[in-house]
Backbone as ProteinMPNN parsed JSONL, in Angstrom:
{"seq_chain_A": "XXXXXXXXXXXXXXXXXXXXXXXXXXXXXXXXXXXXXXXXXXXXXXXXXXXXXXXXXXXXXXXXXXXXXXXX", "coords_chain_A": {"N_chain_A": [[16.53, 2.599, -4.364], [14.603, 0.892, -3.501], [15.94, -0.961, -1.992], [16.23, 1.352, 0.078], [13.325, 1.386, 1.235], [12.804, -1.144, 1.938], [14.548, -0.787, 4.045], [12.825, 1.318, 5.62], [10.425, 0.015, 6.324], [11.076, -1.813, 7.646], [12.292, -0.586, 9.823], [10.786, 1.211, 10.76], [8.513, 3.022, 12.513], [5.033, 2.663, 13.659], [3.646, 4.335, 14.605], [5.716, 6.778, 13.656], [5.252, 6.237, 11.115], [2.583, 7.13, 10.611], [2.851, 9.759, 11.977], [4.556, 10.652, 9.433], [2.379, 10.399, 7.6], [0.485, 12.256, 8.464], [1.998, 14.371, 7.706], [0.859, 15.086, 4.934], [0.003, 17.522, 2.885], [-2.215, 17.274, 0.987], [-4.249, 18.312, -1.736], [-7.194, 19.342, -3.419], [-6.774, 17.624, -6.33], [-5.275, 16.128, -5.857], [-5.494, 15.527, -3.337], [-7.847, 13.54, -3.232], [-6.925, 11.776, -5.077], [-5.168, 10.541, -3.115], [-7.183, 9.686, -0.92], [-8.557, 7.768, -2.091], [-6.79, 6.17, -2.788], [-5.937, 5.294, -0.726], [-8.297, 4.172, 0.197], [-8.404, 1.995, -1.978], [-6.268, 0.53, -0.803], [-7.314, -0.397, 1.598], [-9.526, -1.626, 1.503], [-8.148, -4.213, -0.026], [-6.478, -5.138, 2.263], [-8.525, -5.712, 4.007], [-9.23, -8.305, 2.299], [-7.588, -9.682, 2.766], [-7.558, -10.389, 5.286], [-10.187, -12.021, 5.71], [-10.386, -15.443, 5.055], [-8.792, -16.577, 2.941], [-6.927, -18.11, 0.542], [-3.538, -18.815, 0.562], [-2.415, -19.273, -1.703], [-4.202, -17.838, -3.267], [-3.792, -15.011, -2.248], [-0.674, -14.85, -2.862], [-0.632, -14.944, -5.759], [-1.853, -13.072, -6.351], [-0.44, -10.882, -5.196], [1.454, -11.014, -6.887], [0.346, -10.457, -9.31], [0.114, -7.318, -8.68], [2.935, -6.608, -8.45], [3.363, -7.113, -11.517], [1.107, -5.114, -12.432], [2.438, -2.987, -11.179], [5.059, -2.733, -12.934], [4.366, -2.213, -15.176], [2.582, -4.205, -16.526], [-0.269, -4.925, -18.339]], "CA_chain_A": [[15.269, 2.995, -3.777], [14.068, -0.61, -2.967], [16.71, -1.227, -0.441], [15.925, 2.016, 1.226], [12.129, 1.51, 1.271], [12.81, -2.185, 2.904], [14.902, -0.125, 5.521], [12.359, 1.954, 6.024], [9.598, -0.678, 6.357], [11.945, -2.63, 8.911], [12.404, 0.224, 11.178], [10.081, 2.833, 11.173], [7.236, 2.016, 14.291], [3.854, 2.689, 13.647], [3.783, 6.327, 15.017], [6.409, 7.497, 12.837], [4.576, 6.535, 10.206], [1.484, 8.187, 10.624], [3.282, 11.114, 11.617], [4.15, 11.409, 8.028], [1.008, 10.552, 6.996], [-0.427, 13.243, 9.191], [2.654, 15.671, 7.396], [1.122, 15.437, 4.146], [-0.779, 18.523, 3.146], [-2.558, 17.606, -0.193], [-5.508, 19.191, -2.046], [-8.052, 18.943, -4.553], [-6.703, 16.338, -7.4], [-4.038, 14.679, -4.862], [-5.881, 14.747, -1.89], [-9.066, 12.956, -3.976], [-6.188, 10.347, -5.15], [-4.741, 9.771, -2.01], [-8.134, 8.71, -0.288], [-9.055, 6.436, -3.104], [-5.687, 4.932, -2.809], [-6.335, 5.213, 0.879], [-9.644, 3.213, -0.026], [-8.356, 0.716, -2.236], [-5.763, -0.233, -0.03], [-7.815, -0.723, 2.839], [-10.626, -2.958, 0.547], [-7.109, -5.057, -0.058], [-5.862, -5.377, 3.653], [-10.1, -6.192, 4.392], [-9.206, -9.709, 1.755], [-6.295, -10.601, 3.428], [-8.558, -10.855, 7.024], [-10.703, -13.067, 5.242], [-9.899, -16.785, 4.6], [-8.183, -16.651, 1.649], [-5.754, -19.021, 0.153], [-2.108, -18.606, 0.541], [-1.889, -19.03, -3.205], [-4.442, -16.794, -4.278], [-2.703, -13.893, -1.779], [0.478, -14.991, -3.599], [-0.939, -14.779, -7.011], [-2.835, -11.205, -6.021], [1.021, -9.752, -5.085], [2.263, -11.244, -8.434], [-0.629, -9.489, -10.384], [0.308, -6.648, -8.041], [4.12, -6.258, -9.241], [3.218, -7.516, -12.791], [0.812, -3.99, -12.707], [3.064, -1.717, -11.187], [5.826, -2.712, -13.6], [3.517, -1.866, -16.754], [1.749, -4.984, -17.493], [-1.566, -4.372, -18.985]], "C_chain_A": [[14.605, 1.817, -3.069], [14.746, -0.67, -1.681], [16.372, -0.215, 0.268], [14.632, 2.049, 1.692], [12.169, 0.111, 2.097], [13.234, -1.669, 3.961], [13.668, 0.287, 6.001], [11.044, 0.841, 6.664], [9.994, -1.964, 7.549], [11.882, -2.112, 9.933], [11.886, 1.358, 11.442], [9.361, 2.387, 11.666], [6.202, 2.873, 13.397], [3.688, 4.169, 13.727], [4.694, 7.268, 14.106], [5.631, 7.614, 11.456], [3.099, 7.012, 9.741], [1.518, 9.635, 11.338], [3.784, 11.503, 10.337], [3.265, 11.439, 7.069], [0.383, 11.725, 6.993], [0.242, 14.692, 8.166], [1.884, 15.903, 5.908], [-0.39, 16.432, 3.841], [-1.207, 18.971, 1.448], [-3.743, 18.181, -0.245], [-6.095, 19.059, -3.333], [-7.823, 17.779, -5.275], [-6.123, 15.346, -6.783], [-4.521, 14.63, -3.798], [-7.106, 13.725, -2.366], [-8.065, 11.586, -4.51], [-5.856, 9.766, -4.03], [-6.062, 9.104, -1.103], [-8.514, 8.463, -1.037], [-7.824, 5.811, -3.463], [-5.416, 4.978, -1.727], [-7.152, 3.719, 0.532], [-9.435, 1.566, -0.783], [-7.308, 0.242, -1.202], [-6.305, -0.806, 1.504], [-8.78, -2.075, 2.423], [-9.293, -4.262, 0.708], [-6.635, -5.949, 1.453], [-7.297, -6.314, 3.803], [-9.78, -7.669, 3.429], [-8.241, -10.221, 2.204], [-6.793, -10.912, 4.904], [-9.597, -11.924, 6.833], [-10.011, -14.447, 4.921], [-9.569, -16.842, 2.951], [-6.965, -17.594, 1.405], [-5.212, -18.412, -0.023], [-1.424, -17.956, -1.129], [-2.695, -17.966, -3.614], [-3.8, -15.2, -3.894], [-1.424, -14.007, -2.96], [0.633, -14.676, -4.93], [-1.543, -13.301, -7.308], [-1.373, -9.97, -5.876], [1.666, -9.914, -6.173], [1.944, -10.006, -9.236], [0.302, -8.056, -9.739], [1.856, -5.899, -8.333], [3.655, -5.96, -10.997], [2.485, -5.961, -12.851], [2.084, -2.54, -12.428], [4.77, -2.116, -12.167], [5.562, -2.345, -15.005], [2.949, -2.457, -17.108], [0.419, -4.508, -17.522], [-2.382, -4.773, -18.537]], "O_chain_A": [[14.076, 2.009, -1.974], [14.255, -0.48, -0.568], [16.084, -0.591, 1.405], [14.528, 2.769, 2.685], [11.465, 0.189, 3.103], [12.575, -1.874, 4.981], [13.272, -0.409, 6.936], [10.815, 1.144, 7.835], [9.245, -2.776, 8.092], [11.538, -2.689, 10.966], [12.31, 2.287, 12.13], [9.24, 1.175, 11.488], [6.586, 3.663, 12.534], [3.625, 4.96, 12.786], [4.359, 8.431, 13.882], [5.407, 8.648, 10.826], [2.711, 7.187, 8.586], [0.603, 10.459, 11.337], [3.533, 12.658, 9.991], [3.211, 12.13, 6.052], [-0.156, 12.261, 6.026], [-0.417, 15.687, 7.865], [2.203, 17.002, 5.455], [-1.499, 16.227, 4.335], [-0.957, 19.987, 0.799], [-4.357, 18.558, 0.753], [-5.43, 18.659, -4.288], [-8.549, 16.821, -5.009], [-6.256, 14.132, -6.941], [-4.134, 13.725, -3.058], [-7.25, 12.893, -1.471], [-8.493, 10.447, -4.322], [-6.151, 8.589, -3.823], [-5.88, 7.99, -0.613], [-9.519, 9.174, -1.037], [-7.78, 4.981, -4.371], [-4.258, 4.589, -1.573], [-6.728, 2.565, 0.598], [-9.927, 0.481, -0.474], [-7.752, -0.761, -0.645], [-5.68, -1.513, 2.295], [-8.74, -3.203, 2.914], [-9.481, -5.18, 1.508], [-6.512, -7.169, 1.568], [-7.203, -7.538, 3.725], [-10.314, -8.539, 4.116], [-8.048, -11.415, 1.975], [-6.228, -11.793, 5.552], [-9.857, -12.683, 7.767], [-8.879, -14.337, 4.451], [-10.308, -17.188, 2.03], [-6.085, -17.688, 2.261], [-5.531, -17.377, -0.609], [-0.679, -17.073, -1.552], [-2.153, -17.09, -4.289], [-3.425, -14.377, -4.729], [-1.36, -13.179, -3.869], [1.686, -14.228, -5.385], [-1.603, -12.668, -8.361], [-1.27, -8.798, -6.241], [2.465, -9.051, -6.534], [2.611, -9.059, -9.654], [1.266, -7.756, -10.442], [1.899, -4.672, -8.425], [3.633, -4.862, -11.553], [3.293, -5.222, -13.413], [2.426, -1.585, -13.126], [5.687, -1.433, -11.712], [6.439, -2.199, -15.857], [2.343, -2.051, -18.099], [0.039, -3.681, -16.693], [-3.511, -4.457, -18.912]]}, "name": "protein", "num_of_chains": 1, "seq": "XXXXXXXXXXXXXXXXXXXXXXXXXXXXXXXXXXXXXXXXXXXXXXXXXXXXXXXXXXXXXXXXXXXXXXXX"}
């Protein structure tokens, strides 16, 4: 799954991917998640436009694995 998600992130353009943005056709509980994980990821992108140290970016994608692998 990794390797095909780097493919995909290599060679899909801009347009493709907000044509499947555009395909998805949630509602109530999942459309209410997806724009608040719309939202935080945008807050995220908005600290990386700011002057931020290299390391603390670096240390923010650590945390960032370290959560989505289960840590607490």
């Amino acid at each position: 799954m990794i390797d095909n998600l780097m493919y995909v992130m290599q060679t899909t353009t801009v347009e493709q991917l907000k044509n499947e943005i555009d395909k998805n056709t949630f509602v109530d509980k999942n459309l209410k998640d997806f724009n608040k994980g719309k939202e935080i990821i945008d807050n995220l992108l908005e600290l990386n436009k700011q002057n931020v140290d290299d390391n603390v970016k670096n240390a923010l994608m650590i945390y960032c694995m370290y959560k989505l692998k289960g840590g607490k």
